[in-house]
C-alpha positions in Angstrom: 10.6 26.4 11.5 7.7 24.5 10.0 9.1 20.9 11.7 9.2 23.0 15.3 5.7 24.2 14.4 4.3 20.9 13.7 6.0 19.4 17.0 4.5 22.4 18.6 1.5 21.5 17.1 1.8 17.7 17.8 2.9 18.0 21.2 -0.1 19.9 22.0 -2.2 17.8 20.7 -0.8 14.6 22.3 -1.2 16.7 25.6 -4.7 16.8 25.3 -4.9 13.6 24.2 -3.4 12.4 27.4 -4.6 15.1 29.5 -8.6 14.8 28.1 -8.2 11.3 27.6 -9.9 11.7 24.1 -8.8 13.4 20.6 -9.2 16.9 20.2 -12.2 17.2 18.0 -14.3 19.9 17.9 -17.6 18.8 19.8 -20.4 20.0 17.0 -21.9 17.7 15.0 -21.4 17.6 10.9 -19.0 18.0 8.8 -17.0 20.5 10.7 -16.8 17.8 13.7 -15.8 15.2 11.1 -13.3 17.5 9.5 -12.0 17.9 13.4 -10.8 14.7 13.8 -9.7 13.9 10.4 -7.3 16.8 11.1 -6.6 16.1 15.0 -5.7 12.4 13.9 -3.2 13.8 11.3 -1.6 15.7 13.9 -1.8 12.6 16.3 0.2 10.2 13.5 2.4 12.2 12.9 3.6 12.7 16.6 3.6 9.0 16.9 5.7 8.9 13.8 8.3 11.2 15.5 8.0 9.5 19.2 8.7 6.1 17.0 5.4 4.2 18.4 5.4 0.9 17.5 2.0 -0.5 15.6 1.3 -2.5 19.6 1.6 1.1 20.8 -0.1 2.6 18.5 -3.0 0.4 19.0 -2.8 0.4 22.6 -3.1 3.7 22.8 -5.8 3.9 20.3 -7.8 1.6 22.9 -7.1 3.1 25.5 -8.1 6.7 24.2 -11.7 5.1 22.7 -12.4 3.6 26.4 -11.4 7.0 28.2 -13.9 8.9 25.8 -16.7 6.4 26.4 -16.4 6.5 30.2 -16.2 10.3 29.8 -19.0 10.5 27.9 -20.9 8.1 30.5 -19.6 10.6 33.3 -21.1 13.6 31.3 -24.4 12.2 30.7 -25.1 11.2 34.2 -28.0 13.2 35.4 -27.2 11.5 38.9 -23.9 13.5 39.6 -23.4 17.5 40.7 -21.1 19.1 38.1 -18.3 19.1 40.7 -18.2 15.3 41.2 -18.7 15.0 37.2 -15.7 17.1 36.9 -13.6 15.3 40.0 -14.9 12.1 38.4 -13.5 13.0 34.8 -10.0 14.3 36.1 -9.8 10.7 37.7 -10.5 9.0 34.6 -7.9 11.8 32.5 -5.2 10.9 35.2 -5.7 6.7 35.0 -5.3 7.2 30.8 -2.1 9.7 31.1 -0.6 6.3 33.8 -1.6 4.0 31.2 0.0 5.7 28.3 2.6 6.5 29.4 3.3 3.6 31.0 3.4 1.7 26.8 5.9 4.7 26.0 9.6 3.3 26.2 11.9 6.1 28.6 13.1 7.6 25.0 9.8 8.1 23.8 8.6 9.7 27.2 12.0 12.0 27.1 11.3 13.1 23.5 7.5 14.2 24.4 8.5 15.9 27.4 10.9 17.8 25.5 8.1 19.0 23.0 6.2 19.7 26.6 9.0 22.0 27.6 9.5 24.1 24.2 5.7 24.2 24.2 5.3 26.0 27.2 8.4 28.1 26.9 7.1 29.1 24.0 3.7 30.1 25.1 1.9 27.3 23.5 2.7 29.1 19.7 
């Protein structure tokens, strides 16, 4: 029960990951923030522990996560854009990160997280 929970868990995470193109961190300042990611990362190593990344796909993926956050960020703070092409923009930038990450993931590792995908949603996200 716990390992299911944590792959739950994981699996969600890694989602977001993917889908927001940065970790899951809770987007106040202080401690709480801090506390955030020290947590989300947890989550994150050990879902690459059970996908099997390798320390190249590890990084890569680290990389590729930092430089969809900054250009998100960039997107956010630009005064110049309407909310709807900031959103359009960002969903752009989301989708090019998934396509690069899960282009490093070998077809094993992609099975495995799209079988934490499926008992996700069949379980509601619990």
């Amino acid at each position: 029960m716990q390992k299911r929970f944590w792959a739950t868990g994981a699996a969600a995470l890694l989602g977001a990951a993917l889908a927001l193109g940065q970790p899951v961190l809770a987007q106040a300042g202080g401690n709480g923030a801090r506390q955030g990611q020290h947590q989300g990362m947890g989550q994150l190593k050990k879902l690459a522990d059970y996908l099997g990344l390798t320390s190249d796909q590890r990084a890569q993926i680290k990389t590729i996560m930092q430089n969809t956050a900054q250009q998100v960020r960039a997107v956010r703070s630009d005064t110049s854009l309407t909310p709807d092409q900031k959103t359009a923009k960002i969903k752009d930038i989301r989708k090019d990160s998934r396509k690069q990450i899960m282009a490093i993931l070998k077809p094993e590792q992609r099975a495995k997280l799209k079988q934490l995908r499926q008992q996700q949603r069949a379980t509601g996200g619990k």
